[in-house]
C-alpha positions in Angstrom: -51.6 121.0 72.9 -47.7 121.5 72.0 -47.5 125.0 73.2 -49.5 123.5 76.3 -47.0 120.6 77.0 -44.0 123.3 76.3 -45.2 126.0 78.8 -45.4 122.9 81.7 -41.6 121.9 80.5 -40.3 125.5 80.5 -42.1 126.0 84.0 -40.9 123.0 85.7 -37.3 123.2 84.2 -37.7 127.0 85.7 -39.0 126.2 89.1 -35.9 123.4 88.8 -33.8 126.3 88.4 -34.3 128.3 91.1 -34.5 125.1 93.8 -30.9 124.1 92.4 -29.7 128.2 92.3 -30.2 128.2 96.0 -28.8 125.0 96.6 -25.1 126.1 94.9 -25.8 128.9 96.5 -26.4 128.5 100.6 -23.0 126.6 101.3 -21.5 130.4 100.3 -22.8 131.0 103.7 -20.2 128.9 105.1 -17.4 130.0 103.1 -17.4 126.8 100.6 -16.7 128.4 97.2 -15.7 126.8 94.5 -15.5 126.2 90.8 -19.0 123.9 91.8 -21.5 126.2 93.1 -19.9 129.2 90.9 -20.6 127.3 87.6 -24.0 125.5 89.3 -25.6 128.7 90.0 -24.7 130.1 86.6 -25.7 127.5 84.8 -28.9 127.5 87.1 -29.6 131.2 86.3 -29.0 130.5 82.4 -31.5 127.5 82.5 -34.1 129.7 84.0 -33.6 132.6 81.5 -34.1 130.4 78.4 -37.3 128.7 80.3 -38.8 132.3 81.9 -40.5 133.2 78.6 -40.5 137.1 79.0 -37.1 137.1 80.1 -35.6 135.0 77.6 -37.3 137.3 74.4 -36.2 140.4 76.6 -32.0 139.1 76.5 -32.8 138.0 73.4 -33.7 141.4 71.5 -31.3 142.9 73.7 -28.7 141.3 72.6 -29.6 140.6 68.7 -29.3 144.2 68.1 -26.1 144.3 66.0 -23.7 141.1 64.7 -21.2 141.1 67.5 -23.8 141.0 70.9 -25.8 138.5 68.4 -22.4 136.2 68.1 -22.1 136.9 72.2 -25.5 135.7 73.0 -25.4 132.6 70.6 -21.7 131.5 71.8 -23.2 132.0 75.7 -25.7 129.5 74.9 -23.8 126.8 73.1 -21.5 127.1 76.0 -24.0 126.5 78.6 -26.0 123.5 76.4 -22.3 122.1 75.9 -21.7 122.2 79.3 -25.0 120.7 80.5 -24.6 117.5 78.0 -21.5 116.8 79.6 -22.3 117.4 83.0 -25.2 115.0 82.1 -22.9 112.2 80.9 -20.3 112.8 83.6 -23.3 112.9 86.3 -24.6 109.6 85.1 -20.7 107.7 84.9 -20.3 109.0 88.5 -23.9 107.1 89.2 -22.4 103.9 87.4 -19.2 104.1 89.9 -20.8 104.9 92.8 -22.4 101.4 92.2 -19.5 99.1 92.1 -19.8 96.7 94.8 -16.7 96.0 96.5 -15.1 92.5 96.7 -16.1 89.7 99.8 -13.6 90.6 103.1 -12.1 93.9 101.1 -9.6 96.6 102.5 -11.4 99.9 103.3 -9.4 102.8 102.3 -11.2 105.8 103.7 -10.7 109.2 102.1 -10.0 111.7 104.6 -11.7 115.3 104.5 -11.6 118.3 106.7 -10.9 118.2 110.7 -12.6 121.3 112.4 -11.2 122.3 115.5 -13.7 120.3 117.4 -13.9 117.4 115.3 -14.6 115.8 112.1 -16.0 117.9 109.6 -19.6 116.8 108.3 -18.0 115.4 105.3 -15.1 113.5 107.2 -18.1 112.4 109.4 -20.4 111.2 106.6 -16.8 108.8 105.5 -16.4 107.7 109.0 -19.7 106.7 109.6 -20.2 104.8 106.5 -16.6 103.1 107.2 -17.7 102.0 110.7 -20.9 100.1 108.8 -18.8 98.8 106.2 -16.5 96.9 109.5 -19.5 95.8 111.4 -21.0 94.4 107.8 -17.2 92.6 107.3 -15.7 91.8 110.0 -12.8 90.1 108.3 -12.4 93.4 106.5 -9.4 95.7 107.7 -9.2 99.7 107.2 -6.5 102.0 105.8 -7.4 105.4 107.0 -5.8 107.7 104.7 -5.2 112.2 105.1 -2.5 114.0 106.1 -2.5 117.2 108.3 -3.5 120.4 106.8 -2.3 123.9 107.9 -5.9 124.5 109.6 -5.9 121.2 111.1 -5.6 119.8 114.7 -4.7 116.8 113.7 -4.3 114.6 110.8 -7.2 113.2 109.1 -6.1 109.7 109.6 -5.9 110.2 113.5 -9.1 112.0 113.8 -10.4 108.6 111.8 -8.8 106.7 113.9 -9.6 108.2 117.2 -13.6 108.4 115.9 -13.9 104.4 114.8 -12.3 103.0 118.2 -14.9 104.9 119.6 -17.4 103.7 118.3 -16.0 100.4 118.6 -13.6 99.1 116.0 -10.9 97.1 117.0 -8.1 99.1 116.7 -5.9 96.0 115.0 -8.1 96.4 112.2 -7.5 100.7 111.5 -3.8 101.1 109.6 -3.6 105.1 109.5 -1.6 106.4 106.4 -1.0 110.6 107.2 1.1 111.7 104.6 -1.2 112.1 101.7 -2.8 115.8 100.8 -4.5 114.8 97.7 -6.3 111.8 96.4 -3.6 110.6 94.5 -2.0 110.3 97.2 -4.1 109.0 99.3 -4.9 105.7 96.9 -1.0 105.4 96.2 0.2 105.6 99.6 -2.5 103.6 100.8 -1.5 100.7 98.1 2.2 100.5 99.5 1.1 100.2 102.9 -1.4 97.7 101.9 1.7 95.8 100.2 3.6 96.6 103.2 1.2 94.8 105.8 0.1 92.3 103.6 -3.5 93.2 103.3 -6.3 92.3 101.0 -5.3 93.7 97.7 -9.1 93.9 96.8 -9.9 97.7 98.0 -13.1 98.8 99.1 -13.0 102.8 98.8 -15.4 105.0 101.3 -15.8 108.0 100.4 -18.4 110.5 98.4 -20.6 109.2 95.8 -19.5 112.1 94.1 -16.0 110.9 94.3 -16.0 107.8 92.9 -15.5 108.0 89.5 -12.0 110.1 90.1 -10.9 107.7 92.1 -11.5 104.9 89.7 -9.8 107.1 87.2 -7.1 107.6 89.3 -7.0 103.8 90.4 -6.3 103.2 86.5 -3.4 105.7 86.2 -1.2 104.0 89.1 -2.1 100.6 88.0 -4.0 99.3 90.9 -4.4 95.7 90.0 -7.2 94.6 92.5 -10.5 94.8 92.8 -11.8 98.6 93.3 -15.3 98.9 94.9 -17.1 101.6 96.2 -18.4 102.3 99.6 -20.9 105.5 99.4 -21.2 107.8 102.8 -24.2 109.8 103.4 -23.6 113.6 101.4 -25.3 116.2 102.6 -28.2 117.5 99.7 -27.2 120.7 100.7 -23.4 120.3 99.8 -24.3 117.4 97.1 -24.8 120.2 94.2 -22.0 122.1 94.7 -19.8 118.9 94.9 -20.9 116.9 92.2 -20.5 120.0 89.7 -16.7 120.9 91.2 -16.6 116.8 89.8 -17.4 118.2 86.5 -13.9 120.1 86.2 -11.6 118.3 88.5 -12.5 114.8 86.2 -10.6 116.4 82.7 -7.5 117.9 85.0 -7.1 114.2 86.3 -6.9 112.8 83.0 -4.9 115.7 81.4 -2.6 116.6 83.8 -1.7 113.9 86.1 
């Protein structure tokens, strides 16, 4: 019965595997590479080794040969188990952020992302869309739209914001754009003095990524943001949500070490 219930655990962690290995790896097809979908589909091709029977006694006699590839192969694993308990915990705080509802008649400070050529990015999109709901759903609610303009940008991410929520019907008295930032530092500090400038609500309600959340509460903490931070979640793509969410996974100890 054991060796039953562990050959159903090894298969379904293995099938898990290679779903999540082509998830980290299709956005390579549109030239998003990062630390996220490197690590993901390593970690993804590790997972399925140790569950893939065959394969795993193969590596493992392979490499259990002499003391050194023996230390190698047992130093690879810990790694990878190390890696996949924290990813776990940080995975779940980022679940425990993205819940934080925001505070009645809250500022929106939307996050900017990419502008393509012909628009907002699918990322940038996701933001904007979930701002517009937020303004319909609080109409006393006002909106700091916050991104500079990058090298590869038309324009700045505020404008492009800006230009997408009139039309969809926002009054523009509501929309404050803020396009100086480049990073999300940045983006919540500048967006806090121009809050204090206009004398907005200093309750914030922050749309962007689920993903996201947690480093911007982090970040919220290390420039002493006083109000109320709450979370507005846009719509991620599944396909982008893996390779994302694991970039998370190393961009969380930089914020805390180095800024």
């Amino acid at each position: 019965m054991k060796k039953i219930l562990l050959l159903i655990i090894r298969t379904v962690f293995a099938i898990l595997s290679i779903i999540f290995f082509s998830l980290f790896v299709i956005p390579m097809g549109s030239n998003i590479i990062n630390p996220g979908n490197i690590a993901g589909a390593a970690l993804c091709a590790w997972v399925f080794c140790v569950c893939f029977a065959p394969l795993h006694r193969a590596i493992r006699n392979l490499f259990c040969k002499n003391k050194l590839t023996k230390i190698i192969y047992k130093a690879v694993n810990i790694c990878f188990a190390a890696f996949s308990i924290y990813g776990i915990i940080v995975t779940g705080a980022m679940a425990v952020c993205a819940c934080q509802t925001p505070s009645q008649d809250a500022t929106a400070v939307v996050l900017g992302a990419q502008v393509k050529p012909w628009g907002p990015s699918v990322m940038l999109m996701g933001r904007i869309n979930a701002a517009n709901d937020y303004l319909i759903s609080s109409p006393e609610s006002d909106a700091v739209l916050t991104g500079g303009k990058g090298a590869d940008e038309p324009v700045s991410e505020a404008q492009s914001m800006y230009e997408t929520l009139v039309q969809k019907g926002i009054d523009d008295n509501r929309l404050y754009r803020e396009d100086k930032a480049t990073n999300t530092t940045e983006n919540l500090k500048y967006s806090m003095e121009l809050i204090e400038r206009e004398n907005l609500n200093g309750d914030i309600a922050v749309v962007t990524d689920g993903f996201h959340q947690l480093r911007v509460r982090i970040i919220a903490s290390q420039l002493g943001i006083k109000g109320n931070v709450g979370a507005i979640n846009s719509d991620t793509s599944f396909l982008y949500l893996p390779t994302f969410t694991v970039r998370e996974w190393f961009a969380l100890p930089y914020q805390v070490l180095f800024r």
